[in-house]
C-alpha positions in Angstrom: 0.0 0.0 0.0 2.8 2.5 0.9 4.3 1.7 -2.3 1.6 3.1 -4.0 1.1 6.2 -1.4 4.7 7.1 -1.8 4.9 7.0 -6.3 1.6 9.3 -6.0 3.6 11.5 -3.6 6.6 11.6 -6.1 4.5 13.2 -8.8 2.9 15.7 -6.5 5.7 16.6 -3.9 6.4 19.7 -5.7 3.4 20.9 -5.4 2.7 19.9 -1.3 6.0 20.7 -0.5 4.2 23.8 2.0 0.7 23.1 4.4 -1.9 24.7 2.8 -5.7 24.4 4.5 -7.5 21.2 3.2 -10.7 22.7 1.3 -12.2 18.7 -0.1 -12.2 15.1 0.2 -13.1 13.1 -2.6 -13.7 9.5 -1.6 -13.4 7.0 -4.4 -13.6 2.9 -5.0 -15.2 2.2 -1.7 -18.2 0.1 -1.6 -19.4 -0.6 1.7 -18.2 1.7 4.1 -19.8 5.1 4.5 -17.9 7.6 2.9 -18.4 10.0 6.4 -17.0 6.9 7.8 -13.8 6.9 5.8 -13.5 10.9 5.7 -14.0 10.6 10.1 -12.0 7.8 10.5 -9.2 9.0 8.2 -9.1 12.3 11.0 -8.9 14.8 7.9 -10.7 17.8 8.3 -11.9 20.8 6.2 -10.2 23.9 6.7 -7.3 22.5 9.1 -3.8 22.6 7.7 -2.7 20.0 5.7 0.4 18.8 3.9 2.1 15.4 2.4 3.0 14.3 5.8 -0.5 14.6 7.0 -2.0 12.7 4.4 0.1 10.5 4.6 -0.7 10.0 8.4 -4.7 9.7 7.6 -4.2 7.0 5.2 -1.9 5.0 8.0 -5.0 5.5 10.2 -7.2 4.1 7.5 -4.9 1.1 7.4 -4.7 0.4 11.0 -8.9 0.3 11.5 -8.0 -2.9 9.6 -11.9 -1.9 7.6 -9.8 -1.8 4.1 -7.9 -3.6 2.0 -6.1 -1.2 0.0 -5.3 2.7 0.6 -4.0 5.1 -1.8 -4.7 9.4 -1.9 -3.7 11.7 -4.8 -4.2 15.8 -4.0 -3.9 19.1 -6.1 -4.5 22.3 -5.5 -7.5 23.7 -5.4 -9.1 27.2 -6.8 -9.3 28.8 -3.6 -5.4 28.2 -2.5 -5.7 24.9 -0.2 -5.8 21.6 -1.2 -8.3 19.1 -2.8 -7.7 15.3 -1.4 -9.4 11.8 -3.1 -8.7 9.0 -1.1 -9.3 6.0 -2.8 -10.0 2.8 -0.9 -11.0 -0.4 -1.1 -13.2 -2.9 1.4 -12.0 -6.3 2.9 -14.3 -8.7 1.4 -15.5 -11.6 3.9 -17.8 -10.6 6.7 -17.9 -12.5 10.3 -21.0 -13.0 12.5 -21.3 -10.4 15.2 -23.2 -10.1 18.5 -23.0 -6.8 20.9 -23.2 -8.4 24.5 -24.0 -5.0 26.6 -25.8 -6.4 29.7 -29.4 -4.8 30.4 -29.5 -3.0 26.9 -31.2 -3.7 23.7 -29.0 -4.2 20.8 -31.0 -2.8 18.3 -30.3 1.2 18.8 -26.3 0.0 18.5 -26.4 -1.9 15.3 -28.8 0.7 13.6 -25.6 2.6 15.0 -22.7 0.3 13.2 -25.0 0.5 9.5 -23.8 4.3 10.1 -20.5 3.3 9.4 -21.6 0.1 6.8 -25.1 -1.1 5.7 -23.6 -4.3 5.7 -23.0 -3.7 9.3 -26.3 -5.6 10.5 -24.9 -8.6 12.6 -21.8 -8.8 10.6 -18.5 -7.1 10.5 -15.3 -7.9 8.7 -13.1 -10.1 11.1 -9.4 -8.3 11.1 -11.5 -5.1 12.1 -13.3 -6.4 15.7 -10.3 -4.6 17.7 -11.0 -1.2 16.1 -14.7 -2.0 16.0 -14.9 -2.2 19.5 -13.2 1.0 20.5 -15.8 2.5 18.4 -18.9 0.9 20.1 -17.0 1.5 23.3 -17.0 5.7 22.6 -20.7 5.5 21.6 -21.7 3.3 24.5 -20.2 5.6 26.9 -21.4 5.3 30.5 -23.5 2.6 29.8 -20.3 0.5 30.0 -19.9 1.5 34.0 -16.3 2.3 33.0 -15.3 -1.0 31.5 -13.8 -1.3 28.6 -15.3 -3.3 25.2 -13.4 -6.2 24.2 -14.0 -8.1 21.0 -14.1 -12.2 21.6 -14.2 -14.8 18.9 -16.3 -17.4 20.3 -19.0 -20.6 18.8 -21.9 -19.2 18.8 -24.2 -21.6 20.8 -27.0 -23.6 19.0 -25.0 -23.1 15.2 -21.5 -24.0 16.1 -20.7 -21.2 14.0 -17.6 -18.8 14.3 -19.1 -15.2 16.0 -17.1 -11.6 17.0 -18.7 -10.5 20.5 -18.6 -7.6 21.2 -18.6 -7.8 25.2 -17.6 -5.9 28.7 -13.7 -6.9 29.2 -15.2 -8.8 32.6 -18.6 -10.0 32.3 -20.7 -10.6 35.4 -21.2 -14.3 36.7 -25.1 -15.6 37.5 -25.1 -16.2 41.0 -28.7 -17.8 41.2 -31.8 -18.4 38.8 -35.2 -18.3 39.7 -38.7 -19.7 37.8 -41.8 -18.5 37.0 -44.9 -20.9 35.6 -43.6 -24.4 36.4 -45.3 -27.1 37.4 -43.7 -29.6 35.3 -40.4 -30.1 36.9 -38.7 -28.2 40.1 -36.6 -24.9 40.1 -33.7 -27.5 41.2 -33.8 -29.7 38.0 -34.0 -27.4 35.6 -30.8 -25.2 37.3 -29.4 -28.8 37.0 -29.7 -28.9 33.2 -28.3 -24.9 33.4 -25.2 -25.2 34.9 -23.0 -24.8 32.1 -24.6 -21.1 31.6 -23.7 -20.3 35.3 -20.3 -21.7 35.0 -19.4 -18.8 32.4 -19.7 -15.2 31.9 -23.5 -13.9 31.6 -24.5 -12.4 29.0 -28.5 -12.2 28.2 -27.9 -13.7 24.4 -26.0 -16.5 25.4 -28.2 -17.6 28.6 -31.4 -17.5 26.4 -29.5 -19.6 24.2 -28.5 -22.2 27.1 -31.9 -21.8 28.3 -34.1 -23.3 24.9 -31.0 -25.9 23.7 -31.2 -27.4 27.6 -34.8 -26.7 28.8 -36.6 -27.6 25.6 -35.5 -31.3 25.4 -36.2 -32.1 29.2 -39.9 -30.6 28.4 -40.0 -32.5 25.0 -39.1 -35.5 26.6 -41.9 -35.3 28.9 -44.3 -34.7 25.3 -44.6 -31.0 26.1 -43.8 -29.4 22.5 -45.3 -26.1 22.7 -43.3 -25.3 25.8 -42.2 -20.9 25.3 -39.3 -20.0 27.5 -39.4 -15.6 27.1 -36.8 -13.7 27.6 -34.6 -14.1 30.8 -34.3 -11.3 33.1 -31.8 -10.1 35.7 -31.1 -7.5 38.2 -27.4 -6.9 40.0 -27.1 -9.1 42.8 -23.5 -7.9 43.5 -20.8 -5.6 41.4 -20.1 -9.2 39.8 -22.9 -11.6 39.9 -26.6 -11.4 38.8 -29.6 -12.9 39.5 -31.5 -14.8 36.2 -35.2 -14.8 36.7 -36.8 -17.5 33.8 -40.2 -17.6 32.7 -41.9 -21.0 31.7 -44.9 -20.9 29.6 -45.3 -25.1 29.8 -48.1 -25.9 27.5 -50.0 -29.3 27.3 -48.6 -32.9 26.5 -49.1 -34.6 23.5 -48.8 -38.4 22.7 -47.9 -40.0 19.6 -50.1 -40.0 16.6 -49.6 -41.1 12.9 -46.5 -42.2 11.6 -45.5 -42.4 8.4 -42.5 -43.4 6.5 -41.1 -42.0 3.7 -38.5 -44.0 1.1 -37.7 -46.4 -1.7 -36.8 -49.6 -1.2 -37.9 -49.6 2.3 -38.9 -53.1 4.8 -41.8 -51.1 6.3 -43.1 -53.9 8.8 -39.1 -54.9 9.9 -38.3 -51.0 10.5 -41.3 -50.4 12.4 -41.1 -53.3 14.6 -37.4 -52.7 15.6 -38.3 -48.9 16.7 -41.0 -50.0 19.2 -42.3 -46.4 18.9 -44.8 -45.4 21.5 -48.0 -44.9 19.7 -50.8 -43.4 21.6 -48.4 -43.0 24.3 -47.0 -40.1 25.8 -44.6 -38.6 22.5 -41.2 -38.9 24.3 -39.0 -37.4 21.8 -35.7 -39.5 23.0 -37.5 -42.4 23.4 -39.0 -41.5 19.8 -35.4 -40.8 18.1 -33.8 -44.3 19.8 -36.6 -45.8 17.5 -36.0 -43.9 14.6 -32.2 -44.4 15.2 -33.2 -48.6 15.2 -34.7 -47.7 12.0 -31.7 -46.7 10.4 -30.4 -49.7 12.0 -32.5 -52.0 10.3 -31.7 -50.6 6.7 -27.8 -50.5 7.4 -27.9 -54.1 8.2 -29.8 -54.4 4.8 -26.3 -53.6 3.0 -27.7 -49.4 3.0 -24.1 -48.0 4.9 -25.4 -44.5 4.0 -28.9 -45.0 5.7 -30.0 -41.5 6.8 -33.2 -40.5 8.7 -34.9 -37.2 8.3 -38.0 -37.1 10.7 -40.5 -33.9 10.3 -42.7 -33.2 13.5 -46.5 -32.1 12.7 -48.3 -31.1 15.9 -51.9 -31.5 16.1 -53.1 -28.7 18.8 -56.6 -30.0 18.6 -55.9 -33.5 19.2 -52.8 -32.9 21.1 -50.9 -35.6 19.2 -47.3 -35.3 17.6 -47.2 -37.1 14.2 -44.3 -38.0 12.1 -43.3 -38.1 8.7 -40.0 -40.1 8.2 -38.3 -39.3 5.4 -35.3 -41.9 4.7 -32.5 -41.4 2.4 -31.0 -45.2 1.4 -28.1 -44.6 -1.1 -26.9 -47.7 -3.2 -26.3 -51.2 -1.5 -22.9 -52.2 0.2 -20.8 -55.0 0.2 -18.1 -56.2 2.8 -14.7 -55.5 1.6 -11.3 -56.3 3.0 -10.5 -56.8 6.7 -7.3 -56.4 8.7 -6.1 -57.2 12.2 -4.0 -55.2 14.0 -2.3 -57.1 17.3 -2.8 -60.6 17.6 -0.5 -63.3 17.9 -0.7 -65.9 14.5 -2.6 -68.3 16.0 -5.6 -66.2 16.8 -5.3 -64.0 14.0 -5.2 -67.4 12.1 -8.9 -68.7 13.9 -10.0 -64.6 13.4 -9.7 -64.7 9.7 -10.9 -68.4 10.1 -14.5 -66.9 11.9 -14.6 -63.8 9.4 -16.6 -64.9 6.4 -18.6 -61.7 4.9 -16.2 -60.4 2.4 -18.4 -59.8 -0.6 -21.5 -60.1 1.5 -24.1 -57.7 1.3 -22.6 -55.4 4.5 -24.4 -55.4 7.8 -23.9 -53.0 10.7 -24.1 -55.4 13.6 -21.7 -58.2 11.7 -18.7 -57.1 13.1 -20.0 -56.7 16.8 -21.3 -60.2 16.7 -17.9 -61.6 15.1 -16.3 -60.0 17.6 -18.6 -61.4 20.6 -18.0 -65.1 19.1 -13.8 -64.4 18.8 -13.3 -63.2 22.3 -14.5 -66.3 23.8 -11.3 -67.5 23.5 -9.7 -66.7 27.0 -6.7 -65.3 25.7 -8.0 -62.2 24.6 -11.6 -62.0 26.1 -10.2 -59.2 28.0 -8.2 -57.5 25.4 -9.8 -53.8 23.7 -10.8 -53.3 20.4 -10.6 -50.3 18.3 -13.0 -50.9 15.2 -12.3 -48.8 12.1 -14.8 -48.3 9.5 -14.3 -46.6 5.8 -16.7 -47.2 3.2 -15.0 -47.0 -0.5 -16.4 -45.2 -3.6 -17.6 -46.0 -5.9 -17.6 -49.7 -5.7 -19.7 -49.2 -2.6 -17.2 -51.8 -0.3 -17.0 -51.2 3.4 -13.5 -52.4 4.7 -13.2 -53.0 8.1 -10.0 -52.5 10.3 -9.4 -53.9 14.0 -6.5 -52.8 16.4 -6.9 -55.3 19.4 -4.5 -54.2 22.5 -4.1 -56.7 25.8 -4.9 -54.9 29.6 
């Protein structure tokens, strides 16, 4: 970038050799950040002195908000004796997830605040910028930050797994109790139980409403209750470093298990459904509910279908209460056995292994080698030993090898 700065300079030393006041700024090739934005951030001002050395100065500024990917400036004098500036810039491209953590205030009024500086701003900022970024949300937060500073944190966001930039307090406060409202289901005890991973870490009100559906919902959904609406948490400042989380539970009825239907080519209808034992016209557990659907999946993979895949959609019935299912399942092509290797035994019982293993080119079935293995370690000189079972399926002659890695106590 300073190669470029410093050839522009070459050409137009001569002519900014004195400080003369700056009269414009052109901005030119930017494309998502506000050209105020640029001008402010750049510290240039209309009517203060300026000279090479200055300009030079704004466009290191520029570079160090880490907001662009390229700087360069060209000047020239201007009719009324100062100097007119065009800075010419260019954006970083990729944008990161973004979150601004400030504890008992609504984010909305700061982001509508960040698409002042970018319109793309809206839950997103560009990484290598989150230092800068901060200190700017830090200025306009002000005293609402009780004289902390803002620090920016790159953390998984809960629920997606996905990379997020938080904006936070440098010390966030911890949650030194929670408290109900609307249960009747289950005590305040077990579900704090299922939250103690939120009071372990730093509060903040995005992340603990996040703890509180991904942990709360499936205790409620196991109990059939799938209309279960956790609002908002609220807390109040138990000490200058703790809070205290009030939840509110709006529980909903129970529903049991209605229709189920199953969705697929190719597919033994009677032999799935009897291996999943699903509880119809019984309460709708859902983890009892996906064990079965999981023994579905079962069923087909021992059919040879290695890339067996379930896809269940939930349709409530609030009339009738009942949760029925549509199943869709996803088959692939058939598998067959392929080769097999043993990792760790002595030639004798490697010898009565190989002797015992008889699928190769066998239509491949996910219980085989469990079985195979329960039969070999009846021998007492290994019936202690551990296993490690490797598994990689081969394309595209659909063959399943399968490795084994025995080790003695």
């Amino acid at each position: 970038m300073f190669g470029r700065i410093a050839a522009i300079l070459t050409l137009a030393s001569a002519v900014c050799a004195q400080t003369f006041p700056l009269e414009s700024i052109e901005i030119e090739g930017n494309t998502r950040i506000a050209k105020q934005a640029v001008v402010r951030f750049s510290g240039l001002r209309i009517g203060e002195p300026i000279d090479k050395e200055l300009i030079e100065a704004a466009c290191g500024k520029l570079q160090d908000t880490q907001l662009f990917e390229q700087i360069s400036y060209k000047y020239r004098p201007s009719a009324n004796h100062g100097y007119a500036v065009t800075l010419t810039v260019s954006d970083l491209g990729l944008l990161t997830d973004a979150a601004i953590d400030l504890p008992g205030i609504d984010d909305a009024g700061y982001w509508a605040w960040m698409k002042t500086i970018s319109p793309a701003f809206d839950h997103k900022v560009p990484g290598p910028a989150q230092d800068f970024l901060a200190k700017q949300i830090e200025q306009h937060a002000g005293a609402a930050l009780n004289g902390q500073h803002l620090v920016a944190r790159l953390e998984q966001d809960v629920g997606t797994g996905r990379n997020l930039v938080a904006f936070q307090p440098e010390t966030l406060p911890t949650v030194a109790s929670v408290s109900f409202k609307g249960l009747n289901e289950f005590t305040p005890g077990e579900l704090t139980a299922l939250l103690k991973g939120a009071m372990d870490t730093g509060y903040t009100e995005r992340t603990f409403n996040r703890y509180v559906d991904i942990n709360l919902r499936p205790a409620y959904e196991n109990h059939g209750m799938y209309r279960v609406r956790f609002a908002p948490v609220t807390s109040r400042q138990e000490s200058p470093t703790s809070i205290a989380v009030s939840v509110t539970v709006e529980e909903g009825g129970k529903y049991t298990l209605g229709d189920v239907e199953l969705v697929g080519e190719n597919l033994p209808q009677g032999a799935m459904l009897k291996s999943a034992k699903l509880p119809l016209g019984q309460l709708a557990n859902w983890t009892t509910i996906q064990n079965g659907i999981y023994q579905m999946e079962k069923e087909l993979k021992r059919a040879g279908y290695y890339e067996a895949l379930a896809k269940p959609e939930r349709r409530l019935d609030d009339t009738a209460h009942t949760l029925n299912l549509r199943i869709a399942f996803h088959t692939g092509p058939v598998y067959h056995f392929g080769e097999v290797a043993f990792k760790g035994l002595t030639a004798g019982i490697e010898s009565k292994a190989r002797s015992l293993w008889n699928p190769p080119g066998n239509v491949w079935d996910l219980t085989y080698t469990s079985q195979f293995l329960s039969e070999l370690k009846k021998d007492p000189a290994i019936r202690n030993w551990k296993v490690k079972v490797q598994e990689r399926a081969s394309q595209p002659a659909q063959l399943v090898s399968v490795a084994m890695e025995f080790q003695a106590p």
